[in-house]
N, C-alpha and C positions, 0 to 999 in steps of 0.2 A: 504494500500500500504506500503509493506515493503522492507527495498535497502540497501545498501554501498558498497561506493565506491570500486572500481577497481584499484587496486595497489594505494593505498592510501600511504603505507611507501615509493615507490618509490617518490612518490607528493612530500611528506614533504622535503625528503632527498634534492628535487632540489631547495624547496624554496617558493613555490606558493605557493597563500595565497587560499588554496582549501575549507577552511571552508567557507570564505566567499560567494563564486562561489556557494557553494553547497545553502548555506544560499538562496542567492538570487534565485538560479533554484528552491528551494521549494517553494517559495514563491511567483513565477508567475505562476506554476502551482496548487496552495493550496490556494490560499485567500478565496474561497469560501465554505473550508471544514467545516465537523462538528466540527472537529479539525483539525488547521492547520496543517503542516508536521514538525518537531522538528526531531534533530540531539541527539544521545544518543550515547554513546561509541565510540566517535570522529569520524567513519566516517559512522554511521550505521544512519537508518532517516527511520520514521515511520509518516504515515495521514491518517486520516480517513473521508470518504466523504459519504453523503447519498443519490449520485448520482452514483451507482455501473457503469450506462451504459456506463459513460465518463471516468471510470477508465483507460483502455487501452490506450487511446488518451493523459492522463494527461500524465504514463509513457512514452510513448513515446515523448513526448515534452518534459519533464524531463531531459531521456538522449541527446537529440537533442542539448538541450540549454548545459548544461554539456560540452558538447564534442563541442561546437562550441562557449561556451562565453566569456571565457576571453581572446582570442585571437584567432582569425582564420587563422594566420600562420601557416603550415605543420609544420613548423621547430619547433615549440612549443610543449609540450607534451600535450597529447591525455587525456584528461578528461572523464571516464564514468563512468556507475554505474550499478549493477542488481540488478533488480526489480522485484518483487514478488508481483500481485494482490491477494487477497483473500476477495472472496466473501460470506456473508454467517449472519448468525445472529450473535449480539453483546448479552452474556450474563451479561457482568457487562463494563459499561464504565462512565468515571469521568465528571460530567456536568459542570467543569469549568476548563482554560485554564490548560497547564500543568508546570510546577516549571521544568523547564529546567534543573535547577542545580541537581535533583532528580532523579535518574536512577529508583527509585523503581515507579514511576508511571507507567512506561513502564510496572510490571508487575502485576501492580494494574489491567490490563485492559485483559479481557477473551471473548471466546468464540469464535464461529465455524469461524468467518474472519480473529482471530487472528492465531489460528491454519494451519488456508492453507497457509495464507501468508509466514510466520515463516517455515513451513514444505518444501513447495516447493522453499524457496531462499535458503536453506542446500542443496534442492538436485539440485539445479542447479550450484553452486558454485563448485560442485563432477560434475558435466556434463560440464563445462566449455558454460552456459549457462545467457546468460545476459536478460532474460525476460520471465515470466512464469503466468499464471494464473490458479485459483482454486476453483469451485465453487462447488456447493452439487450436481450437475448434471454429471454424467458420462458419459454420450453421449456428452454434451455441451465441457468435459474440453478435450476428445480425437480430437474436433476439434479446439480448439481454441490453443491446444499446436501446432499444425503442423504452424498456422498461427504465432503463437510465434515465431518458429523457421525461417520462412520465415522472417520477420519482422530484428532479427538478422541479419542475411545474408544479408538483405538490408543497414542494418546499418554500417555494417563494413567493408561493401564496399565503402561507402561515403565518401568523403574529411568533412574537417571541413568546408567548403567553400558550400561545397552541404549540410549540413547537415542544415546551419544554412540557407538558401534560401528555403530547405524541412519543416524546424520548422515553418516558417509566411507564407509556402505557407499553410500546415494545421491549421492555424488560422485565413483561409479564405481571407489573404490579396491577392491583385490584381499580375499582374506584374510588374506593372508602381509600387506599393507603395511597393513591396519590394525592387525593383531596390533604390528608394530615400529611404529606410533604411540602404542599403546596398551599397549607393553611386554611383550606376552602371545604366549603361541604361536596358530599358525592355529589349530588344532582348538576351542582356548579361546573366539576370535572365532565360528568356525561355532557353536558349543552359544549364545552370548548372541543372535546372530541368529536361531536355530532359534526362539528362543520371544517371536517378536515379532509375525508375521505381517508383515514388512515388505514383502514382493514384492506385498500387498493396497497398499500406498502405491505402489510404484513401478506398478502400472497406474494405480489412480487420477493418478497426474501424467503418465502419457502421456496417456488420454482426455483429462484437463484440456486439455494441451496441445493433441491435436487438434481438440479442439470450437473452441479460441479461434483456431488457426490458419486453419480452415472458414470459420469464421463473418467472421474478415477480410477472405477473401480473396472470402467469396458478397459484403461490403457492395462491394468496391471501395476501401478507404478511402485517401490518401494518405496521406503521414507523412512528409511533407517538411517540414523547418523553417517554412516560412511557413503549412504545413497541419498541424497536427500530428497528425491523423488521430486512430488508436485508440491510448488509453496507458493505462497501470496506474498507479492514485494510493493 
């Protein structure tokens, strides 16, 4: 998984402390990577996980928390990011943490996840596109782009208010437990999720999920340390 930020010089200009926000959003959705997600080039941020299937869900929670954490006031500026999955085998990758201060590990690391990811966040940035995946299968990536794009269009039609009631509703919490996260009563939460279409996401991330679980399992592939099979970069 590969990202940065969305008008990151406007960020700085106003004062937010965006590094941190960013810090923290990788980090709730990265704890259990191969490698955690790490920030390179002030606002660019790279993870790799050996759970390809949950790729899509992760970004998407990503930008959700993003755009909805450090303040869910309208009146506040709008935090997001694109992100680029790339699915595919790792032909050289570093088996221990990475020296953050180090830009050259970022290019210490090769091969076909690094590629897609890297390839389709340039062409979406020229497409004015905030979310894109890429995997060895050409039939799989013509349908998971259109879903991409839907996925967008959901997103940037959401308040910060809906967005961040759509992020714990996709992490399975109830109504009643986002209402007491979010200070509100349940009916309060039903009415912001009524007008999001979010149950159009939560299929879209199961398909996702099943096409990439399929497709591993038609290659055969290993994922054993000495092989690292298919990963998400």
């Amino acid at each position: 998984m590969t990202g940065d930020l969305i008008g990151s010089r406007q960020l700085k200009s106003s004062g937010i402390s965006y590094i941190e926000h960013l810090n923290k959003s990788l980090e709730y959705v990265g704890g259990r990577y191969l490698h955690p997600p790490f920030i390179y080039r002030g606002d660019s941020f790279q993870g790799i996980t050996s759970e390809p299937e949950s790729a899509l869900k992760d970004a998407i929670l990503l930008r959700l928390m993003l755009i909805s954490g450090i303040n869910a006031e309208e009146k506040s500026p709008r935090i997001d990011a694109r992100v680029s999955i790339g699915v595919g085998e790792i032909d050289h990758l570093r088996h221990k943490r990475y020296d953050l201060d180090k830009l050259g590990d970022v290019g210490e690391m090769d091969g076909e996840a690094f590629e897609y990811s890297g390839l389709q966040l340039d062409r979406i940035k020229n497409e004015r596109q905030n979310l894109a995946v890429k995997t060895p299968w050409d039939e799989a990536n013509q349908e998971l782009n259109i879903y991409c794009k839907m996925i967008d269009r959901l997103i940037d039609r959401w308040t910060k208010k809906k967005c961040e009631a759509v992020m714990h509703r996709l992490e399975g919490h109830t109504l009643n437990e986002i209402g007491e996260m979010l200070n509100i009563d349940g009916s309060a939460v039903h009415y912001r999720l009524a007008q999001t279409d979010y149950e159009i996401v939560e299929l879209i991330i199961q398909r996702y999920s099943d096409i990439i679980k399929n497709k591993v399992e038609m290659c055969g592939l290993n994922e054993s340390d000495e092989d690292p099979g298919v990963r998400v970069a």
